[in-house]
C-alpha positions in Angstrom: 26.2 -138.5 68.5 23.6 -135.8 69.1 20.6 -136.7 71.9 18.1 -134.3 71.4 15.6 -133.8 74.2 12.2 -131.9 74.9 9.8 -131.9 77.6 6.9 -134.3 76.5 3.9 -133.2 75.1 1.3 -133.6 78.4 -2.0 -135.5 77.1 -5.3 -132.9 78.3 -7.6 -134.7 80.3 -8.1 -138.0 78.3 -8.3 -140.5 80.2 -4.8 -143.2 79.9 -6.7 -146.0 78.4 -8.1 -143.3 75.7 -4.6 -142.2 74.9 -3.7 -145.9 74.9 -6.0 -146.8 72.1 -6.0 -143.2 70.3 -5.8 -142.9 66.5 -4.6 -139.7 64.7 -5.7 -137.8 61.9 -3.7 -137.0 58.9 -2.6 -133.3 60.0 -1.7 -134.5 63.4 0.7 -136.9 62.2 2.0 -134.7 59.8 2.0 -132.3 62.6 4.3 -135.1 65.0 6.3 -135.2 61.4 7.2 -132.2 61.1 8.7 -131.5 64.9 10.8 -134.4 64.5 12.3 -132.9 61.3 12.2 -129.5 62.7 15.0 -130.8 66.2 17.1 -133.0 63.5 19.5 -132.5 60.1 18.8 -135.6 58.6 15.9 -136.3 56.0 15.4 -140.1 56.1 14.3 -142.1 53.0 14.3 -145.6 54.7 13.0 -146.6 57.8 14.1 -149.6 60.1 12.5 -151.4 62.6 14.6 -153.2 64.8 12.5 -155.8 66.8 13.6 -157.8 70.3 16.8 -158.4 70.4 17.8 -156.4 66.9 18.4 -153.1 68.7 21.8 -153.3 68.0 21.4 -152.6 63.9 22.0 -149.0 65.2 25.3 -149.3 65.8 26.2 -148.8 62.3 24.6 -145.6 62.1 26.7 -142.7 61.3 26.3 -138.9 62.2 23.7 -139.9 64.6 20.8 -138.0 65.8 18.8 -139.3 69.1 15.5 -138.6 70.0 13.4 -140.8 72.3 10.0 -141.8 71.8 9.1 -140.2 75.3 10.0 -136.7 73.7 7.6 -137.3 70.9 3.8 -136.5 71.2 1.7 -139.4 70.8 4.2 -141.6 70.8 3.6 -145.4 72.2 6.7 -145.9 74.6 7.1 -149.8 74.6 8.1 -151.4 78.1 9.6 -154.6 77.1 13.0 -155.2 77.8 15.0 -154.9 74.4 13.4 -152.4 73.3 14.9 -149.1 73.7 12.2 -147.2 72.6 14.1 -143.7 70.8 14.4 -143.2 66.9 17.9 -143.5 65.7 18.4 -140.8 62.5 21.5 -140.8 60.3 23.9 -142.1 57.4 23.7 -145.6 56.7 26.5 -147.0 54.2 25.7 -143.6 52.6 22.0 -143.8 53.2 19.8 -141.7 55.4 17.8 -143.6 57.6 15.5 -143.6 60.6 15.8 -146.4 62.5 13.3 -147.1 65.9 15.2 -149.0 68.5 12.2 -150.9 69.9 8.3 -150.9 69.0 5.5 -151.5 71.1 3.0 -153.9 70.5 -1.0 -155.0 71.1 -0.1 -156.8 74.3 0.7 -153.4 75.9 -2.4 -152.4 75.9 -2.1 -149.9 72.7 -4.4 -150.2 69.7 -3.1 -150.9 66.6 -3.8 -147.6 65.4 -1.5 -146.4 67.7 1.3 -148.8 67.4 1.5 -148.0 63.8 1.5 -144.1 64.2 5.3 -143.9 63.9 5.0 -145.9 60.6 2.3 -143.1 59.2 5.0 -140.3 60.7 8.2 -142.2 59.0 6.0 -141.9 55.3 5.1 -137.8 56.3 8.9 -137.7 57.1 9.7 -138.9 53.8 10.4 -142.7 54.2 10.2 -144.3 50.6 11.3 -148.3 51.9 10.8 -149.7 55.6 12.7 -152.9 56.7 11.1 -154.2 59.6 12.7 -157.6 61.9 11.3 -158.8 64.4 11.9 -162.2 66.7 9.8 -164.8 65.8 9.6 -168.4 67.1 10.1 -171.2 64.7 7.1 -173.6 63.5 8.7 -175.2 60.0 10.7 -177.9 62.2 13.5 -177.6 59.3 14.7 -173.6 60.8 16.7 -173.8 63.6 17.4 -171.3 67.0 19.4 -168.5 64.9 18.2 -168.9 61.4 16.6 -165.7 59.6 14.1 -165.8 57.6 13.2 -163.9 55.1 9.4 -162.7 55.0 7.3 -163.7 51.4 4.0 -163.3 53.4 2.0 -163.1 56.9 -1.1 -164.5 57.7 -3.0 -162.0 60.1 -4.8 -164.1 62.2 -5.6 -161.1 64.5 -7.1 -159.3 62.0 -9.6 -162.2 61.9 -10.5 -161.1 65.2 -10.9 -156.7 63.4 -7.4 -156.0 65.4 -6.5 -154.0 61.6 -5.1 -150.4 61.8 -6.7 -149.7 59.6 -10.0 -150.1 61.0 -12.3 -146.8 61.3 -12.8 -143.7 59.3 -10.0 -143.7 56.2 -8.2 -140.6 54.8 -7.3 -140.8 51.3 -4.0 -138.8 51.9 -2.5 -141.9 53.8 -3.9 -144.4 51.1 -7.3 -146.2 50.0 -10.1 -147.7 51.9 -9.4 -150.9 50.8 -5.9 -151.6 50.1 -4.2 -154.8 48.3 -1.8 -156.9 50.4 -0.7 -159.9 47.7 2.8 -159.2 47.4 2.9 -156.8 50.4 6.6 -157.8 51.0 8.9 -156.2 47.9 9.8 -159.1 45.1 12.7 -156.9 43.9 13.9 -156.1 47.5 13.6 -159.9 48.8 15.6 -161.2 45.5 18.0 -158.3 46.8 18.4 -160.1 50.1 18.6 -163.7 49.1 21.4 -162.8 46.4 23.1 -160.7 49.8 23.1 -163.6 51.9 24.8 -165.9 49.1 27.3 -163.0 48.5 28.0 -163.2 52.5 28.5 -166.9 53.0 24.9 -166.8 55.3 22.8 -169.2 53.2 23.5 -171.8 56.1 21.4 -170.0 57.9 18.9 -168.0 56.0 15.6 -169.1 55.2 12.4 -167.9 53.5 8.7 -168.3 55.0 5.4 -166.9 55.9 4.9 -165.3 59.1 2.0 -165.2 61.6 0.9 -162.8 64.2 -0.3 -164.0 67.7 -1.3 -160.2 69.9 0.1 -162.3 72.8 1.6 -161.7 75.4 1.5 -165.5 76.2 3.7 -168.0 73.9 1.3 -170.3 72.0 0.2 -173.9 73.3 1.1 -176.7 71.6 -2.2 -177.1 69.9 -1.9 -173.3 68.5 1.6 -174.5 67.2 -0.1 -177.2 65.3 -2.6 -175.3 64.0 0.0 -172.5 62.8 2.4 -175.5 61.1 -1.0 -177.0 59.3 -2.0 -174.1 57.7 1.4 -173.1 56.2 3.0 -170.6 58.7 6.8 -171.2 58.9 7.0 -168.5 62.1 5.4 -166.9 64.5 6.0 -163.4 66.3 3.6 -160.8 68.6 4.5 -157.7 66.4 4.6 -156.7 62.5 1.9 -156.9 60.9 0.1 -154.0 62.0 3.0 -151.8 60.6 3.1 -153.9 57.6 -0.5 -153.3 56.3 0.0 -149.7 57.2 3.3 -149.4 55.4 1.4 -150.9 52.2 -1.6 -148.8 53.0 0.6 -145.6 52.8 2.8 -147.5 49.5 5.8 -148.0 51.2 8.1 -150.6 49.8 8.5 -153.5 52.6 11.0 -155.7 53.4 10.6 -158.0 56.6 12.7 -160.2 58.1 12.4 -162.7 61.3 15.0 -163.8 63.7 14.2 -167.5 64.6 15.0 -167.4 68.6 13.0 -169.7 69.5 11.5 -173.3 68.5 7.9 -173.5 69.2 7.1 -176.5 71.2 5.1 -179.0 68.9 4.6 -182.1 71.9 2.6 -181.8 74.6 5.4 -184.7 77.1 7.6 -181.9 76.0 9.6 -180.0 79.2 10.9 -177.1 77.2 9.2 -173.9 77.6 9.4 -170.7 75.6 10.9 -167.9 76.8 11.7 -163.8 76.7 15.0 -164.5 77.8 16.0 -167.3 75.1 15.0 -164.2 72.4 17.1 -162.0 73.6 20.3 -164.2 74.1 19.5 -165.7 70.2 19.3 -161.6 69.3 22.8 -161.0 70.9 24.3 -164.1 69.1 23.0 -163.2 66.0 23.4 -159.6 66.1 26.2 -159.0 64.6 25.7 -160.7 61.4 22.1 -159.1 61.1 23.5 -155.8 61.4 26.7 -156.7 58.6 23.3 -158.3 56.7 21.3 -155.0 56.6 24.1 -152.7 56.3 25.3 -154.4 53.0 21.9 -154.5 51.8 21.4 -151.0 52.2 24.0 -150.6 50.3 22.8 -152.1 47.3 18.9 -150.8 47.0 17.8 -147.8 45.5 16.3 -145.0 47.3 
């Protein structure tokens, strides 16, 4: 495995909160893009987002080339444990891949035009299809602490609030003003998965749902749990999203799944409480079929 290093790029006099909520025009990513490719051999077609807990879908990386987000410019470095924060390039069951090891999210303090920048650099870098996981706590009360589900749809309830990415002036050369998101999460690469999972004796516990964003960082009360089940959300998470609707904005193919390692609490005499360190104990039990999952279904898509 090759670590590549570089001194970071130092910010001018921009204050930290103005870096923290910076976007980036089209030549600057492409800029970011191409110094990546220029300190690496690989030329990625699919992208990976590995979520809390997921880190681990790296390990099946081959001919790997490291290069942490702190030697990128512009770069949101994430400081939750379980994330890792460096992007992971190389062959993947004969497939060249980018994977990030760890995202950063709204709660940070970082825009969502920033938390999305390495999604824009992955599509100037060449990335046709991005999987993203994430962790997600479970509101259908028929998932359990370990299922995964498969993503059909999200509900951005943030972006009620205007926390989009896409939000501000829009460049053409990343994708329209006003994109479409019905049937932002690929039909042909979510068949792909379900017919993976029967293949690999995990229909016991794979699922299939809508997810919902919460900015967080606080789990949700039980009222907010309510609300989520009523209106049809199956799971709920503090990430996604934003990279989604950029990924579609850009026409990336996406496929999306979410590790259930929590339940949400639904009862208000209840004396359970959610959690960082439940996630992160459901992502190390359930790691090791997520990365056999991925890796075979790499395998079988096109790109």
């Amino acid at each position: 495995m090759k670590v590549i290093s570089e001194v970071p790029h130092k910010c001018p006099s921009s204050s930290v909160e103005a870096e923290l909520r910076r976007s980036y025009t089209y030549n600057e990513v492409e800029e970011i893009a191409k110094s990546i490719l220029g300190r690496v051999t690989c030329r990625p077609t699919l992208g990976i987002i590995c979520g809390s807990g997921c880190g681990k879908l790296a390990d099946g990386v081959e001919e790997k080339e490291v290069i942490s987000y702190k030697d990128i410019q512009g770069f949101p470095i994430s400081t939750v444990p379980g994330h890792e924060g460096r992007l992971v390039f190389g062959k993947l069951r004969g497939k060249a891949v980018v994977l990030m090891q760890g995202r950063a999210h709204c709660y940070e303090g970082y825009s969502p035009q920033k938390i999305t920048l390495p999604v824009r650099t992955m599509k100037l870098m060449g990335v046709k299809v991005l999987f993203v996981t994430n962790a997600a706590g479970g509101i259908n009360d028929k998932f359990s602490v370990g299922d995964i589900m498969i993503i059909k749809d999200h509900l951005n309830l943030a972006g009620f609030a205007g926390i989009n990415p896409l939000v501000g002036m829009n460049d053409e050369r990343f994708g329209p003003r006003f994109p479409a998101l019905s049937g932002a999460y690929d039909d042909e690469l979510r068949k792909i998965a379900k017919e993976t999972a029967a293949d690999m004796g995990m229909t016991k516990f794979f699922q299939e749902g809508v997810y919902s964003m919460m900015v967080g960082p606080s789990f949700e009360t039980v009222t907010e749990c309510k609300f989520l089940r009523l209106i049809g959300v199956d799971a709920t998470g503090m990430s996604t999203i934003p990279e989604v609707t950029v990924a579609r904005h850009c026409n990336m193919k996406v496929f999306g799944l979410s590790l259930i390692t929590n339940k949400c609490i639904m009862e208000f005499e209840s004396q359970s409480f959610a959690n960082h360190e439940e996630v992160l104990a459901t992502g190390e039990m359930r790691s090791k079929d997520l990365q056999r999952f991925v890796a075979e279904m790499v395998s079988k898509i096109d790109v």
